[in-house]
LUMTI-800370 format. One record per residue (C-alpha): residue in three letters; y, z, x. Coordinates in steps of 0.02 Angstrom, whole numbers, plus 50000, padded with zeros to 5 digits. Example, Ala and Ser with C-alpha at 12.3 -4.5 7.8 and 13.67 -1.06 7.14 Angstrom:
BEGIN
Ala497755039050615Ser499475035750684
end
This chain:
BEGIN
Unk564735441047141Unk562925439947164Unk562115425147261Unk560885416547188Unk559795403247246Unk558875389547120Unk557215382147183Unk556075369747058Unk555495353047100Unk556335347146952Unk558465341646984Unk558475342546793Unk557805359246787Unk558865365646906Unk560565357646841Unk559915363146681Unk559905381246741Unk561685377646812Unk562445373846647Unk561275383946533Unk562095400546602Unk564045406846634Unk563265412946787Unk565195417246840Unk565425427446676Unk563895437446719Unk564225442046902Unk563275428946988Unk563765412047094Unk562465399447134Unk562475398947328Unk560965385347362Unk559545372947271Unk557925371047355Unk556725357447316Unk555245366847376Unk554805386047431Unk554855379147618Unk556625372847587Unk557225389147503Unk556385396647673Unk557535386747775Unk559115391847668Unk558845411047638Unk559815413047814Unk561045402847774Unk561195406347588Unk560745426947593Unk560405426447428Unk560315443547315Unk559195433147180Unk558205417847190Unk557635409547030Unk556005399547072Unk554865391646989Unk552875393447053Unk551825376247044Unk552925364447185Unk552325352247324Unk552245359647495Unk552475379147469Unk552385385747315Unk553225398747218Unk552205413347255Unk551955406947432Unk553985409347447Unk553885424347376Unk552405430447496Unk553305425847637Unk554975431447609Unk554065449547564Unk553145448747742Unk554485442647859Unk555565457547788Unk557105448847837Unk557785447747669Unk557605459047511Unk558165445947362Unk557725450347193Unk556485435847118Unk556365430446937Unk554925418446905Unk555305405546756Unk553555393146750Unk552885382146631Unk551275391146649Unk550805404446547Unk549615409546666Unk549045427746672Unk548375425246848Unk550105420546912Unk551035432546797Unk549885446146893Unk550035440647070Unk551905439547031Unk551935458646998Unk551025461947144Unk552205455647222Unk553655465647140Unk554335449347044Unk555935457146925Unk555325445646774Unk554185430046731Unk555015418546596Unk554165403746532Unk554905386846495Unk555805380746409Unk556895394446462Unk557555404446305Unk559665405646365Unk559625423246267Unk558225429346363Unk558865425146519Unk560425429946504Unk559585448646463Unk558695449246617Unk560255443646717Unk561225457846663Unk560075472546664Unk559565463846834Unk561355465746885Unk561275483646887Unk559965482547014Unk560755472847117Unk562245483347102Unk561185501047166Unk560525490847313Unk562105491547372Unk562305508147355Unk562275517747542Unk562525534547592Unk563005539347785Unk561845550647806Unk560665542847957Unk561025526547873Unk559845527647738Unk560105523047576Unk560475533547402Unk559145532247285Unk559645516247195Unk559075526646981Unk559845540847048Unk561495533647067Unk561515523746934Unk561025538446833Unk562495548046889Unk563775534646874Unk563155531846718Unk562815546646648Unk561195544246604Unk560695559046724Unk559725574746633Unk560375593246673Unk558445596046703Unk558575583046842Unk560195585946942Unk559195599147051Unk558235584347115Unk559615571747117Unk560645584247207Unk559425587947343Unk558985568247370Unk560755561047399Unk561215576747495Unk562525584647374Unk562705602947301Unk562505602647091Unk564295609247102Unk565855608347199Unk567485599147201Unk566985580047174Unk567765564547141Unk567495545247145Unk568865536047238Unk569105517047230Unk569585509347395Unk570525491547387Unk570765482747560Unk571885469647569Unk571815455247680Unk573005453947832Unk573425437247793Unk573645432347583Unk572875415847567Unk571375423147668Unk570205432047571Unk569725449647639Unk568445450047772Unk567705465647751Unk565735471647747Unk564765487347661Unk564485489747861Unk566155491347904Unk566465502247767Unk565035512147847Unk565595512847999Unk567295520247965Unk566785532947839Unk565495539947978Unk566765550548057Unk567165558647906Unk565585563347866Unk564915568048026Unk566335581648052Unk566035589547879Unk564115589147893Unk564205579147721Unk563475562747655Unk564765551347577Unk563765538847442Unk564715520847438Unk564575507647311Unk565125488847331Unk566025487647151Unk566375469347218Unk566865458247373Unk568385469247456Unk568235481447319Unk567225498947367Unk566855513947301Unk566435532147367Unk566105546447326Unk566625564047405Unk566235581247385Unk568235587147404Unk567835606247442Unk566775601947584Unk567685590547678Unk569455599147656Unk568755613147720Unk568205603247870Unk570005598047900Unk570875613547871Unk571815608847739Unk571285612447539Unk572285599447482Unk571395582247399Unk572795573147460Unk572205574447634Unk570515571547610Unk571325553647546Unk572585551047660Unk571085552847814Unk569845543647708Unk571395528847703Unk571905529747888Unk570085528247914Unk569785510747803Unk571265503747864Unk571005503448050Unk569255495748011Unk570025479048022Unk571815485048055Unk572485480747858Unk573205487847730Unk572235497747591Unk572405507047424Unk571385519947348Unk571275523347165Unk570915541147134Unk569905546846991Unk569905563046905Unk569035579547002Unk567595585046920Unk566675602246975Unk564765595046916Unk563895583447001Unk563205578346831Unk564925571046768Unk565465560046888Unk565295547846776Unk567035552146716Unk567875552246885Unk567155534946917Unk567935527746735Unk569435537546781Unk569515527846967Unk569415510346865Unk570715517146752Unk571915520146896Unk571545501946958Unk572675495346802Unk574015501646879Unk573785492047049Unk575505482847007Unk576455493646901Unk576375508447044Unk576515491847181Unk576765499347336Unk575865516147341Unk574565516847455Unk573565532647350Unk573655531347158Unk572895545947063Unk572415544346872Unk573165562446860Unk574965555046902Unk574765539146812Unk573815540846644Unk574725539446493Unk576135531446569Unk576825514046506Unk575875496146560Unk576585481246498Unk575035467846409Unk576405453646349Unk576635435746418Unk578315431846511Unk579835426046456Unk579735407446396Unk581495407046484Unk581165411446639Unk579505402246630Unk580425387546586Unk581855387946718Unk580445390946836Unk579645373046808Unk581345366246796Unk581975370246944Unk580325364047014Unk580465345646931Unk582305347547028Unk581685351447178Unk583015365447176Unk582135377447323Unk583545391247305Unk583385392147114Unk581405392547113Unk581205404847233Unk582595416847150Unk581495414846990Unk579905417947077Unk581035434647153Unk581395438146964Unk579815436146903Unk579115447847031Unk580565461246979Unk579885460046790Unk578195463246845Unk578625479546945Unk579985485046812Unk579245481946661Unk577515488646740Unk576345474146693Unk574615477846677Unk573495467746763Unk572985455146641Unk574655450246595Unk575125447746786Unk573685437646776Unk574175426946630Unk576195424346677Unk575285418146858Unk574055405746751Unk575445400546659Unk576535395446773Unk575165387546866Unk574445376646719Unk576245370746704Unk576425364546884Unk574675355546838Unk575315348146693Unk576675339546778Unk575735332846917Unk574315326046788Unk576045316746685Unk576605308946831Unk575175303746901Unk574775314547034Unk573315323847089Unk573455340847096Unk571965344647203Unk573135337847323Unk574175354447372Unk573015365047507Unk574065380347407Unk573205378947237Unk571235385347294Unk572095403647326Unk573285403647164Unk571645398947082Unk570635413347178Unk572125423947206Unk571095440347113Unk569655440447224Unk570855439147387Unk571505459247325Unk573445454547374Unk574725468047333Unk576065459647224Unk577165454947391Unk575655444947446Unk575505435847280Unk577265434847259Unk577125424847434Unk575515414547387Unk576605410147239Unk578365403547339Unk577075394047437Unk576185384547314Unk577875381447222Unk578675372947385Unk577265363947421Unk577085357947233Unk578885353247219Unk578935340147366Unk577085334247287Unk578315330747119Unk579595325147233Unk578735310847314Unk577565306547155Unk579395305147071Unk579815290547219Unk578055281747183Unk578605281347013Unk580395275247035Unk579615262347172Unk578495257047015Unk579865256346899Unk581125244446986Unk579785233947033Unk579335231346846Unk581485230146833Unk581455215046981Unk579875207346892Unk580935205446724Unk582505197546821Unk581435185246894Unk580515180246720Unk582305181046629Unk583825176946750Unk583915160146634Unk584585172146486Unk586275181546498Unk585645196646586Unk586865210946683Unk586595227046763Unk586955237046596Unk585755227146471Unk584325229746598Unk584815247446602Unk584785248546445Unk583055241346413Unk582155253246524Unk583235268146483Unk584125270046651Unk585845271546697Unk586695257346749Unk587585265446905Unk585875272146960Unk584905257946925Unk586325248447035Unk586025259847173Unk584105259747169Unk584125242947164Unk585075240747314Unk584215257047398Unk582625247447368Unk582815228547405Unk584445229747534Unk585335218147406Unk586485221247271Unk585805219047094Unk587185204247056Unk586835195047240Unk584965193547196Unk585205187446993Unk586435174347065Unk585115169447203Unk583945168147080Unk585005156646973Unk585615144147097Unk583885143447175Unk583305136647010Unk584815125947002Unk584625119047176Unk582915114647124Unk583535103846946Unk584745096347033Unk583695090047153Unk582325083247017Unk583335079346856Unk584945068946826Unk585585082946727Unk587485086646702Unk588145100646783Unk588635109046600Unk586865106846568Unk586185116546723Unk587375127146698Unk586615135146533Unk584645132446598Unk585205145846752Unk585945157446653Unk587835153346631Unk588675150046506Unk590375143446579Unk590145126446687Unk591565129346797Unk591145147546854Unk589175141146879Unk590205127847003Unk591125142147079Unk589735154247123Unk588715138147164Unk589865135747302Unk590185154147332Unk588185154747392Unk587965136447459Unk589755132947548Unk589635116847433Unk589755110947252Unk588345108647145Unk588835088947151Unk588955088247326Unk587355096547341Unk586765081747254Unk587725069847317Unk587195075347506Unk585405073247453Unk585605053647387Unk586255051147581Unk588275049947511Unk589655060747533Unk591185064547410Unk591355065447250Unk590545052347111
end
């Protein structure tokens, strides 16, 4: 992703800008807003942006002031697109002076914009393009020209001679993956220190060795095989990758893969050993596990593009509503299996992940919950730009399904702890009618042994003690204020039988209704 950094006086223009563009879809994330070009000064540091959108008339420092001194101070080299309300041909000139990529005018045309982003994306891409060579970098049209075969034959003399290369030889385009040492970390590597171990290499065959930054943890070089298996000795490609591998990997002390394109003899047709190198990355998780995947061994072999099983998907979020940890991670262990048996391309690893995902969300969200609650889900979200092998995932995964289970687990309590205080609410509004434990079960669709349990579990009373409490409280209380007969206070508490209200009367009170009464008017016995 490329950085970019917003900077108009205007919030509303710049939130416009935010939701005007899929910035995401077209390579870019918005890294900082600046009110001012002295703000945007104090961020570029911070920020490092690859492209700052500003606008030119704002308080303080202007546009072109920004742009002035970012061009001076040489600290930075962002890419700058103007977009002003101005169609001023002064300001459109002094722009280009100051090698501005593009001046748009408001209101900003999305179509237009969204042009410039992407042939502007290409740019940015060949800026990252380096070659080891005294450090100085590849020519950013002549790479681009050979990676995308845009190159003339008339020109590859030149192109040849400026990156360092011979017109022919033995060359390919390798893709080099480095995974992080940890899964829900994403990889913490640089262009530099993808510099820094290629140098080595190139130093011993006397050979420059361009690199491209495809994306974050994702890079891409490209090597002139005849020359440096020569310098090792050994004619074979596969050595050439296994040293370029060793190399990578002890940068930071991980693991890596390398997708191997197809060997091409002209310098002119790279172009088809860097397609073939993204070809071999669909195979990342059907050949899981092997360090150096060629496109010779794996092209035209199976992938698998098809959702899971709705089974096993299902099971899955079963067992997780259960809170069954040995079933969910055996289906997690399963799922895995599919993936590496049935060869699943990318996408559809991809999609079974989402899936399952969505699903946990979807449960959370029904009970209730918040799911931005589990610390897991940011790298199940963001689990693609992290680069984990499928034993990494497959441990991201086992992680956020633990962690979202006991989130289900205790939202499942909170709702229970809801629920029977809804159940005690209705007791104490109805004891009066002929209420038991399996009519209140009944009414809010529980069963009646569990309900008897919870109850208890919840209020340290069993769910017949605290109905009868409830009932001779209120009959304690008429026959204190009313000269009613006991039949009578008998049916306004609830029972329908005089002498068993008299019997669980005295049960609770170690006295008769009566000579509850009778105690109270200062006499003793019976009337």
């Amino acid at each position: 992703m490329y950085k970019v950094l917003l900077v108009d006086d205007e919030m509303f223009v710049r939130k416009g800008l935010l939701n005007l563009i899929d910035w995401e879809a077209l390579g870019y994330e918005i890294c900082g807003e600046a009110d001012n070009g002295e703000e945007a000064l104090a961020l570029m540091d911070e920020c490092q942006p690859d492209l700052v959108v500003t606008d030119i008339r704002m308080p303080v420092l202007d546009g072109l002031g920004l742009i002035a001194a970012v061009v001076n101070q040489r600290q930075w080299n962002p890419a700058f697109i103007i977009v002003s309300g101005y169609h001023d041909f002064k300001y459109a000139q002094q722009a280009l002076r100051y090698g501005v990529n593009d001046y748009i005018l408001k209101p900003i045309d999305e179509e237009e914009l969204t042009a410039t982003l992407r042939k502007l994306a290409s740019v940015l891409g060949m800026r990252k393009l380096a070659t080891l060579a005294g450090g100085s970098h590849v020519t950013a049209s002549i790479m681009e020209a050979l990676l995308h075969g845009s190159c003339q034959e008339r020109d590859i003399s030149q192109y040849a001679a400026a990156i360092g290369l011979p017109q022919e030889s033995r060359f390919v385009y390798v893709l080099a993956e480095l995974h992080p040492a940890v899964p829900d970390q994403a990889p913490e590597w640089s262009a530099k220190d993808v510099v820094c171990a290629l140098q080595p290499l190139a130093d011993r065959s006397d050979s420059r060795i361009p690199m491209y930054e495809q994306s974050p943890g994702m890079y891409g070089v490209l090597l002139d095989l005849r020359r440096l298996a020569a310098e090792q000795g050994d004619l074979s490609a596969m050595s050439v990758y296994q040293s370029l591998r060793w190399a990578l990997s002890k940068v930071k002390d991980a693991a890596v893969t390398l997708y191997v394109g197809q060997t091409v003899n002209r310098l002119q047709d790279v172009k088809e050993s860097y397609q073939s190198a993204n070809e071999a990355l669909s195979y990342e998780f059907a050949e899981d596990g092997r360090d150096i995947i060629l496109i010779d061994d794996v092209r035209g072999t199976p992938l698998y593009y098809f959702d899971m099983a709705q089974e096993l998907y299902a099971s899955l979020l079963e067992q997780l509503e259960e809170n069954d940890e040995k079933a969910y991670t055996a289906s997690i262990d399963k799922l895995f299996a599919v993936f590496r048996e049935q060869r699943f391309a990318p996408n559809a690893v991809t999609n079974a992940i989402t899936r399952c995902v969505i699903g946990v969300i979807n449960i959370i969200r029904k009970m209730d919950g918040d799911e931005n609650e589990l610390q897991s889900l940011p790298a199940m979200l963001d689990w693609q730009s992290r680069h984990v092998r499928l034993e990494g995932l497959r441990q991201l995964m086992t992680a956020f399904a633990a962690e979202a289970a006991g989130l289900i687990l205790r939202l499942r309590g909170e709702q229970a702890k809801g629920g029977i205080e809804k159940i005690r609410k209705y007791i104490e509004a109805n004891y009066r009618e002929n209420l038991n434990l399996k009519s209140i079960a009944s009414i809010f669709y529980m069963n009646p042994v569990y309900l008897g349990q919870l109850f208890r579990k919840t209020y340290g009373v069993y769910f017949n003690d605290f109905l009868l409490g409830l009932r001779v409280k209120e009959a304690k209380q008429l026959l204190r204020q009313t000269d009613l007969r006991m039949y009578e206070i008998a049916e306004k508490v609830g029972f329908a039988n005089a002498d068993y209200f008299v019997t669980q009367f005295e049960k609770l009170e170690h006295m008769t209704p009566t000579d509850y009464r009778n105690k109270l008017r200062g006499r003793t016995g019976k009337p």
